[in-house]
C-alpha positions in Angstrom: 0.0 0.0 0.0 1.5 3.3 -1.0 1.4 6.7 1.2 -1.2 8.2 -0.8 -3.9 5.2 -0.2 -2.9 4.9 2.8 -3.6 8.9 3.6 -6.7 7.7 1.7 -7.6 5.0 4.0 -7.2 7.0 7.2 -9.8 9.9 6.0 -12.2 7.2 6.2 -13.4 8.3 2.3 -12.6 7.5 -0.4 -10.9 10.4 -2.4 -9.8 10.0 -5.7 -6.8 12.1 -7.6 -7.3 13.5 -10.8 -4.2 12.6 -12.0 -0.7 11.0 -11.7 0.7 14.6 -10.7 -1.6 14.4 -7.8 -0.3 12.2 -6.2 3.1 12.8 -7.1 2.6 16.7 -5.2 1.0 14.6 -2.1 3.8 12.4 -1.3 6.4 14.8 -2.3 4.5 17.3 0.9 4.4 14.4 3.1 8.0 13.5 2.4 9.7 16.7 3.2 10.4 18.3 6.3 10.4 21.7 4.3 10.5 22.6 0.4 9.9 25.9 -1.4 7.7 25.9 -4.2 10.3 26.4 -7.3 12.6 23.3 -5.6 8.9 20.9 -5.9 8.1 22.5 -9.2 11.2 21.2 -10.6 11.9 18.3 -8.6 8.6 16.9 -9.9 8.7 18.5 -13.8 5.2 20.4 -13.4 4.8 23.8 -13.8 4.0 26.8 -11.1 0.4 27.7 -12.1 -0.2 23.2 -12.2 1.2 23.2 -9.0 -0.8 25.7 -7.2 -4.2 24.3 -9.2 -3.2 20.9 -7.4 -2.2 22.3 -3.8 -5.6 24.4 -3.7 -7.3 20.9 -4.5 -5.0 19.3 -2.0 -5.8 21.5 0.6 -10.1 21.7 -0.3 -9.5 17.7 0.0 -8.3 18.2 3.3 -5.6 15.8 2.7 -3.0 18.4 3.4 -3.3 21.1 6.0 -3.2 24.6 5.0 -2.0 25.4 8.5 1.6 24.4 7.8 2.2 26.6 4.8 4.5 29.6 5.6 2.1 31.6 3.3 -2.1 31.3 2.6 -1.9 32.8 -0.8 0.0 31.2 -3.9 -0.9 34.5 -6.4 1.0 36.5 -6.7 4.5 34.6 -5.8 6.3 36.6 -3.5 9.4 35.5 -5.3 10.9 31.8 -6.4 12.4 30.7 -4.0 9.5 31.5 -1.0 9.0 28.4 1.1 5.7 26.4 0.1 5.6 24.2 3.2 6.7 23.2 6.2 6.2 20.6 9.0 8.2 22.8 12.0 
């Protein structure tokens, strides 16, 4: 069983990525202790405005916690190398 049906499993319903990239940005977030937003855009080959679409679906989902990222608002970027997420 991977991370993201596991996730899956534990918010006792069934939620259902749209895509491959999904799940990629899931267990990328639940992987790092901290990464900034250009570092998981490249690190996973999707592009900035992708990204964010994902996160916001992410977050709506509540399979990630809005609570941990250093910022609310993705628009506008406050530059490329702002810090998307941490766990501290």
């Amino acid at each position: 069983m991977n991370m993201v049906e596991l996730a899956c499993i534990k918010s006792k319903q069934k939620k259902k990525f749209y895509s491959e990239n999904h799940s990629k940005v899931f267990s990328a977030v639940l992987r790092f202790e901290e990464i900034y937003f250009d570092e998981l855009s490249e690190l996973l080959d999707i592009n900035e405005k992708e990204l964010k679409e994902i996160l916001d679906y992410l977050i709506e989902r509540k399979l990630i916690s809005k609570k941990n990222f250093q910022y609310c608002s993705f628009e506008p970027f406050e530059s490329a190398n702002s810090f998307l997420f941490s766990k501290k």
